[in-house]
C-alpha positions as CSV (number, residue, x, y, z in Angstrom):
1,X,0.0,0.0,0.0
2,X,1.4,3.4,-0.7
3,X,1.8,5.6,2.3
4,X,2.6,8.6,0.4
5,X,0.4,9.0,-2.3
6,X,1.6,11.9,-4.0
7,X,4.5,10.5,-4.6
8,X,3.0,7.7,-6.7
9,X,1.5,9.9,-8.4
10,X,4.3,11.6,-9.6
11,X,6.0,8.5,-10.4
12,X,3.1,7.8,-13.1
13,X,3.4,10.8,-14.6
14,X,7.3,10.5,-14.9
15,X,7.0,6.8,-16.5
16,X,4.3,8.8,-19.2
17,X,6.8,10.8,-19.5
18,X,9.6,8.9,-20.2
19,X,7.7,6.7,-22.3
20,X,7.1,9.9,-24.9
21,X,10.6,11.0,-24.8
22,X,11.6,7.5,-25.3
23,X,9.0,7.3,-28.6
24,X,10.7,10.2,-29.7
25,X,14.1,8.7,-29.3
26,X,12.9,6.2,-31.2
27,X,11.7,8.0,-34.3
28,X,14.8,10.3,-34.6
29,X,17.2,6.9,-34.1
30,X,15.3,5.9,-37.4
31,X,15.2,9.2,-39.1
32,X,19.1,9.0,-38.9
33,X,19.2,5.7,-40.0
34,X,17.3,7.0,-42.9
35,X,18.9,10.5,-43.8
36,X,22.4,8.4,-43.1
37,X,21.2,6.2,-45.8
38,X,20.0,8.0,-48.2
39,X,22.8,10.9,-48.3
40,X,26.1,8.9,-47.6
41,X,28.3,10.2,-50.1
42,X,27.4,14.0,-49.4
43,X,28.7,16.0,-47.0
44,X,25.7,17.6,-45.9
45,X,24.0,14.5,-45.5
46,X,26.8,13.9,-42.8
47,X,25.5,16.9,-41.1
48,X,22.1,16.4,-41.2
49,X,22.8,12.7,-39.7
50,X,24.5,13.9,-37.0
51,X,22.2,16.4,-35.9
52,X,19.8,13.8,-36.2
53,X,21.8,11.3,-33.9
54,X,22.4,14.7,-31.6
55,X,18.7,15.4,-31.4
56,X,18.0,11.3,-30.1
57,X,20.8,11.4,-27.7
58,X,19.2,14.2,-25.9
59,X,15.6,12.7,-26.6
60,X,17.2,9.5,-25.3
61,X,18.8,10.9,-22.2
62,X,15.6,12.7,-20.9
63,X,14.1,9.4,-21.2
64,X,16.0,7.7,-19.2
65,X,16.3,10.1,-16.5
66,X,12.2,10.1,-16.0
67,X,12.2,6.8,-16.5
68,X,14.8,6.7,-13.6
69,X,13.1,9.1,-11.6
70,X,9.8,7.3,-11.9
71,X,11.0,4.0,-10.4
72,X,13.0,6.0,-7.4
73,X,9.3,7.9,-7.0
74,X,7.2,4.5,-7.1
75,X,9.8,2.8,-4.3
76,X,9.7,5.8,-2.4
77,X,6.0,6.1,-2.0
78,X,5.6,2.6,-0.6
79,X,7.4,3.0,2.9
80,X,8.7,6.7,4.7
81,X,11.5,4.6,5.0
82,X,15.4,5.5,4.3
83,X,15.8,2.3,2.1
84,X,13.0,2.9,0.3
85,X,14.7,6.1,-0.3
86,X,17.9,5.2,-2.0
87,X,16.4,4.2,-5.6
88,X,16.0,8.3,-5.9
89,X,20.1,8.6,-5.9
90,X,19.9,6.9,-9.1
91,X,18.8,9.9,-10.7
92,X,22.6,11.5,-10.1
93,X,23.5,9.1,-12.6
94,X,21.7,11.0,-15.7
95,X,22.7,14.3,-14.0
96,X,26.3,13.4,-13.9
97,X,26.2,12.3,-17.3
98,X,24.5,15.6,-18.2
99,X,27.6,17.5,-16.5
100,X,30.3,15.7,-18.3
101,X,28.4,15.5,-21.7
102,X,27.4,19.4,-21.5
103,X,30.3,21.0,-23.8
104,X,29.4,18.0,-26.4
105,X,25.7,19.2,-26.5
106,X,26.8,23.3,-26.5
107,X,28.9,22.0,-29.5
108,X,25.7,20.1,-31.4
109,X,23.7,23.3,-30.0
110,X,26.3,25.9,-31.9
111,X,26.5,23.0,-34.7
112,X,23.1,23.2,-35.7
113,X,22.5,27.0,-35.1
114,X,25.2,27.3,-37.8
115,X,23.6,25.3,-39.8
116,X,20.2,27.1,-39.9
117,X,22.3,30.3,-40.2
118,X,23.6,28.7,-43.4
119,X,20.6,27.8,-45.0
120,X,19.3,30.8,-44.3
121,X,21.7,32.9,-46.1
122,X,21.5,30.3,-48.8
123,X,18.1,31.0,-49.1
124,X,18.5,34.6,-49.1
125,X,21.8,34.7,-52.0
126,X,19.0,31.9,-53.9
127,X,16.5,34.4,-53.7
128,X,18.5,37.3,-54.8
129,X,19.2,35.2,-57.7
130,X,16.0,34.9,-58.7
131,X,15.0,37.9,-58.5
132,X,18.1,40.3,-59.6
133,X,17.4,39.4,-63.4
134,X,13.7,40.3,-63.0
135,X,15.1,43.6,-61.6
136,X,17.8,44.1,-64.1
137,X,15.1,43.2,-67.2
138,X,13.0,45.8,-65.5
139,X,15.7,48.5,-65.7
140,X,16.7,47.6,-69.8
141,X,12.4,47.0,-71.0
142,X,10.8,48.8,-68.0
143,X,6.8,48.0,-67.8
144,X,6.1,51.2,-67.2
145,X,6.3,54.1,-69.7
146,X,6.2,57.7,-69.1
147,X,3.4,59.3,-69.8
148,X,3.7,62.0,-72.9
149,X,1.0,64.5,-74.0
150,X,0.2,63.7,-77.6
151,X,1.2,60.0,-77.7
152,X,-0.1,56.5,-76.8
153,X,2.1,53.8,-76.0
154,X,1.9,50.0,-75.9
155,X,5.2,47.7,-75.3
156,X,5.7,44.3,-74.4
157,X,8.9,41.9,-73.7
158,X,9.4,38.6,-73.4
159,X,12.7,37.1,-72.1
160,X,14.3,34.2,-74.1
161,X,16.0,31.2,-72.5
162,X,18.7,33.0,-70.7
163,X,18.8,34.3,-67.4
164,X,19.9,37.9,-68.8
165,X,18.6,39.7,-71.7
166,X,20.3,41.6,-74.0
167,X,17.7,43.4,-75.2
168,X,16.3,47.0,-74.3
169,X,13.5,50.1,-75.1
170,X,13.6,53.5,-73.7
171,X,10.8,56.6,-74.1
172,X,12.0,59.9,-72.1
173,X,11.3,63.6,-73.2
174,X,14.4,65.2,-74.8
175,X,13.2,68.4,-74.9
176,X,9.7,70.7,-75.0
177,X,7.5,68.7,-77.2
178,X,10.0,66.6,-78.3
179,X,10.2,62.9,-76.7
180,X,12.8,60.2,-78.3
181,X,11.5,56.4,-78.6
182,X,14.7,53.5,-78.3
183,X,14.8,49.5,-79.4
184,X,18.2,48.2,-78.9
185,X,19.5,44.2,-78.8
186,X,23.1,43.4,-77.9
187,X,24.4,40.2,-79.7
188,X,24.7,36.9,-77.5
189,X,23.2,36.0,-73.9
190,X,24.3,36.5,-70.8
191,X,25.5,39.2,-68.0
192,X,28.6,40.8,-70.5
193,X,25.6,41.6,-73.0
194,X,23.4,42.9,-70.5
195,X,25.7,44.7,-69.0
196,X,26.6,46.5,-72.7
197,X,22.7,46.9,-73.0
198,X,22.4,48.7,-69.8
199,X,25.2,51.4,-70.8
200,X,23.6,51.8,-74.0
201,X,20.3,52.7,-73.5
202,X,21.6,55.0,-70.8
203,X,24.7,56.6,-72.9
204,X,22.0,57.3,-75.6
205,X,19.9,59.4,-72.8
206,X,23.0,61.6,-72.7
207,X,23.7,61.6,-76.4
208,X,20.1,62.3,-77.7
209,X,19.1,65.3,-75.2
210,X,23.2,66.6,-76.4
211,X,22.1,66.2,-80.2
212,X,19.3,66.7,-81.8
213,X,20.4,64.7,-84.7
214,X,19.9,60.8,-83.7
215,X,22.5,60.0,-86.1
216,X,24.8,62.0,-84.3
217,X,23.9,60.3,-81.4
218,X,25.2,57.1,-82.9
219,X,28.2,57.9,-84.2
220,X,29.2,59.8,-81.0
221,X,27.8,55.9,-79.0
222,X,29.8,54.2,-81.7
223,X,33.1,56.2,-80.8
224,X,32.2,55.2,-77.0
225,X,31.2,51.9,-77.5
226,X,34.4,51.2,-80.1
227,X,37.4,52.6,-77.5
228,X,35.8,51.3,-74.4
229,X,33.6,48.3,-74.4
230,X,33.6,44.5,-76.3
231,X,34.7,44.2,-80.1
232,X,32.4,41.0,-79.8
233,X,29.1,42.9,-78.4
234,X,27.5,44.3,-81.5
235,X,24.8,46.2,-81.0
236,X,21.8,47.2,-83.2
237,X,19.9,50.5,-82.3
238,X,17.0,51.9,-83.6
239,X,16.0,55.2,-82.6
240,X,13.2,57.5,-82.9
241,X,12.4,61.5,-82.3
242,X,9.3,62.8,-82.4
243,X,8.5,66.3,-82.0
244,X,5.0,67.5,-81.9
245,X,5.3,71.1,-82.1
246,X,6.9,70.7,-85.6
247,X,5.2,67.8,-86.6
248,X,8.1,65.4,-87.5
249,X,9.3,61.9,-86.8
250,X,13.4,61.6,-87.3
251,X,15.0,58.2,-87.3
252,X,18.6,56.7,-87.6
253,X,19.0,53.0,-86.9
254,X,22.2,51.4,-86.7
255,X,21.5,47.5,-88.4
256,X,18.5,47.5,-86.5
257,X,15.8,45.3,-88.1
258,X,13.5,47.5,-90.1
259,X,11.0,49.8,-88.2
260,X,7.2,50.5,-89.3
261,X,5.4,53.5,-89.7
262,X,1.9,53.3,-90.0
263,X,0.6,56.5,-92.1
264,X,-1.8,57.2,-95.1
265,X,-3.4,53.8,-94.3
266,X,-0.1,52.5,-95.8
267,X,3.1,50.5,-94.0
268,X,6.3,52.4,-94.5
269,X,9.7,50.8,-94.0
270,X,12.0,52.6,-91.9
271,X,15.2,51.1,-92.6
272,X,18.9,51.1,-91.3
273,X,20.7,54.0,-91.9
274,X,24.4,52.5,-91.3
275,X,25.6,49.8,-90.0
276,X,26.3,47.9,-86.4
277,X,28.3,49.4,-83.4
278,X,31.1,48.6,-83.1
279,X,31.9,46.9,-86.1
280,X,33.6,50.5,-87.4
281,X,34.9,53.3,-84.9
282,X,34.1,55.3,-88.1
283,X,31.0,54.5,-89.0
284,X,28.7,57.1,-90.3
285,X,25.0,56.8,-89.8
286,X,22.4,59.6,-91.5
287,X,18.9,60.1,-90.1
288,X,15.6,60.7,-92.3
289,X,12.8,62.6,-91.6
290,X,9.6,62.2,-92.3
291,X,5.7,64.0,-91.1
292,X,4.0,62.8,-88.3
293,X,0.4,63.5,-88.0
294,X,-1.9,62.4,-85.9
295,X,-3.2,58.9,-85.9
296,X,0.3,57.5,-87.5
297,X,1.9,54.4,-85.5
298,X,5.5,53.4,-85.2
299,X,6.7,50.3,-84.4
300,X,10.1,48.9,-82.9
301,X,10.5,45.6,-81.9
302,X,13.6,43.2,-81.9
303,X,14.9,40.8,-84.2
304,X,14.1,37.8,-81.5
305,X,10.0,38.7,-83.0
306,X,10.6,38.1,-86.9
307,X,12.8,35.4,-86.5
308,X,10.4,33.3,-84.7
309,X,10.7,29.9,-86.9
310,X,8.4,27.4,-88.5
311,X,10.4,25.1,-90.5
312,X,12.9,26.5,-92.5
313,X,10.3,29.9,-92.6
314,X,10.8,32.9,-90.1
315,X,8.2,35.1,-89.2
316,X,9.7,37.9,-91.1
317,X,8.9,41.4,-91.6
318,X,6.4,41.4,-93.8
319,X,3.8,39.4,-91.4
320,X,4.7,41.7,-88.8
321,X,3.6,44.5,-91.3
322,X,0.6,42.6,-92.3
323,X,-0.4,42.4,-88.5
324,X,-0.3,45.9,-88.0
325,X,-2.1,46.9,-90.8
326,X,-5.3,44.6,-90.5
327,X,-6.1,46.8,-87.1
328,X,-4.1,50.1,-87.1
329,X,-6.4,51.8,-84.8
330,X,-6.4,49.4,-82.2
331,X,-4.9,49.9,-78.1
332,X,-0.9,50.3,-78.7
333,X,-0.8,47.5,-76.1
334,X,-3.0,45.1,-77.4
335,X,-1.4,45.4,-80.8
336,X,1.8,44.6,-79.3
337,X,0.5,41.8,-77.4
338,X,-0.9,40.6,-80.8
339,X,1.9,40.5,-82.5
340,X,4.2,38.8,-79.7
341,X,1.1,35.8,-79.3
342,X,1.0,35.8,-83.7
343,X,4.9,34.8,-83.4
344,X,4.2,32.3,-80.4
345,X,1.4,31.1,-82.6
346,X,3.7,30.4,-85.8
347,X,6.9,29.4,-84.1
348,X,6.9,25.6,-84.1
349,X,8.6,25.6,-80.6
350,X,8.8,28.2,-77.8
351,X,10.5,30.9,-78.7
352,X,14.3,30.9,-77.7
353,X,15.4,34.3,-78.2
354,X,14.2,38.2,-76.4
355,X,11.5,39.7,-77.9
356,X,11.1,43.4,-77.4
357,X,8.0,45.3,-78.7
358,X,7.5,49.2,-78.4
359,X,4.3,50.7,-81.0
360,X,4.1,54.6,-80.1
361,X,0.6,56.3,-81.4
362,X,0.5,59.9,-81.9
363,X,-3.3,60.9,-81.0
């Protein structure tokens, strides 16, 4: 009979408790068994098993020391006696071995605090990954345009199969009632084209509010691009001025696939006026200008749209042409989203290459 009942009832609740601590022990000795098995020949498979085996030891130890102090409780509570007592000193066995084992278990503690530190600046340099060339593609084809008195614009882009683009637009105001409209695409794929990308659509904000000749602006860029970037990154450039106090839309393009003017219900061809950057330090380019009254649409876009391939047939220029002309007066931005899903819908697989799209309305 017990004669002090409070004490067995401390010892049941110790033997529960051992008994859950001990199921847990159990299940992390087989996780590590598991993760041991699974990732022996990598290195953080080693870690993760011997956090694992760190994580049952101290499940195990617990265990036993309420497991221990459960049967020290149950003897105690059958007599007031000293003897009955002594089964309680067993529990300084599981507190000596908690002494001497400590600086292991600070040393699994630090191990394993480490390693979540790790991860989580793995996750964070992962998810910088991911999203700096969704940043960088946003500074080269933003998806937002200025808005400009006078004009209505539509743009879309669609990165190819690289993590960086090559390809670029610009729209900014040069001057009162004067706004300049840019289409650019760097040969090759990769950061070293981006890069080149990036400094010229901004060295051609310099040049084109300095000239007001866009083919001056190009031969000036050319000089730049020749002394001081990549013989190997040609560029083609198309650009644009449009000036609605005079009425008047310039253009110089530097091998830039042709451009379209929409005008007198007709499709004019606004071709290259000289040749790549940086194939000639130089190079002279000419500009042509031409009236721009209201209703007209220009359209830029890269070469990545008419060489969209069925076959041994591309897209081409005259499709894109055809596109446009069908519905002239429709939203800039649904006619550039037309023409991007019309070159989805022809390619016989997804398209590889950047696509950039800009259509400018004058209204």
């Amino acid at each position: 009979m017990f004669t002090q009942p409070w004490l067995a009832a401390a010892a049941v609740f110790c033997a529960i408790a051992a008994a859950l601590w001990g199921r847990a022990a159990a299940r992390l000795a087989r996780a590590a068994r598991r993760i041991e098995a699974e990732t022996a020949s990598s290195s953080h498979g080693r870690d993760a098993t011997e956090l694992a085996r760190s994580a049952f030891d101290k499940d195990l130890h617990t265990a036993l020391l309420y497991a221990v102090l459960a049967v020290g409780l149950a003897v105690d509570s059958l007599s007031n006696s000293f003897w009955y007592q002594l089964p309680l000193l067993a529990v300084s066995i599981p507190v000596v071995v908690s002494i001497r084992y400590a600086p292991r278990f600070f040393a699994e503690a630090r191990l394993a605090e480490n390693r979540a530190m790790l991860e989580r600046r793995a996750e964070e340099v992962l998810a910088q990954d991911q999203l700096a060339p969704r940043r960088w593609a946003d500074r080269l084809a933003p998806e937002n345009l200025p808005h400009v008195e006078g004009f209505e614009m539509g743009r879309v882009y669609e990165p190819g199969t690289g993590m960086m683009a090559g390809d670029f637009y610009d729209v900014f105001i040069t001057a009162d009632h004067r706004m300049a409209a840019v289409i650019g695409d760097v040969a090759g794929h990769g950061i070293e084209p981006s890069i080149t990308a990036f400094q010229v659509k901004y060295l051609l904000r310099t040049f084109l509010r300095q000239f007001r000749d866009p083919a001056q602006a190009l031969e000036e860029l050319n000089k730049v691009l020749s002394t001081t970037g990549r013989p190997e990154d040609l560029v083609s450039v198309c650009v644009a001025v449009l000036d609605t106090e005079a009425a008047t839309l310039r253009h110089a393009s530097a091998g830039h696939p042709v451009a379209w003017l929409w005008q007198d219900s007709e499709m004019h061809a606004l071709r290259s006026t000289g040749p790549l950057l940086t194939l000639d330090p130089q190079a002279a380019y000419f500009s042509r200008e031409l009236p721009l009254m209201t209703g007209d649409v220009l359209l830029l876009y890269t070469d990545g749209l008419a060489e969209a391939r069925s076959g041994g047939q591309i897209f081409g220029e005259d499709r894109i042409a055809g596109i446009v002309k069908r519905d002239p007066g429709q939203d800039a931005m649904i006619m550039c989203k037309d023409l991007l899903e019309a070159a989805r819908d022809f390619a016989a697989e997804p398209l590889s290459d950047d696509v950039a799209i800009l259509a400018i309305r004058r209204v």
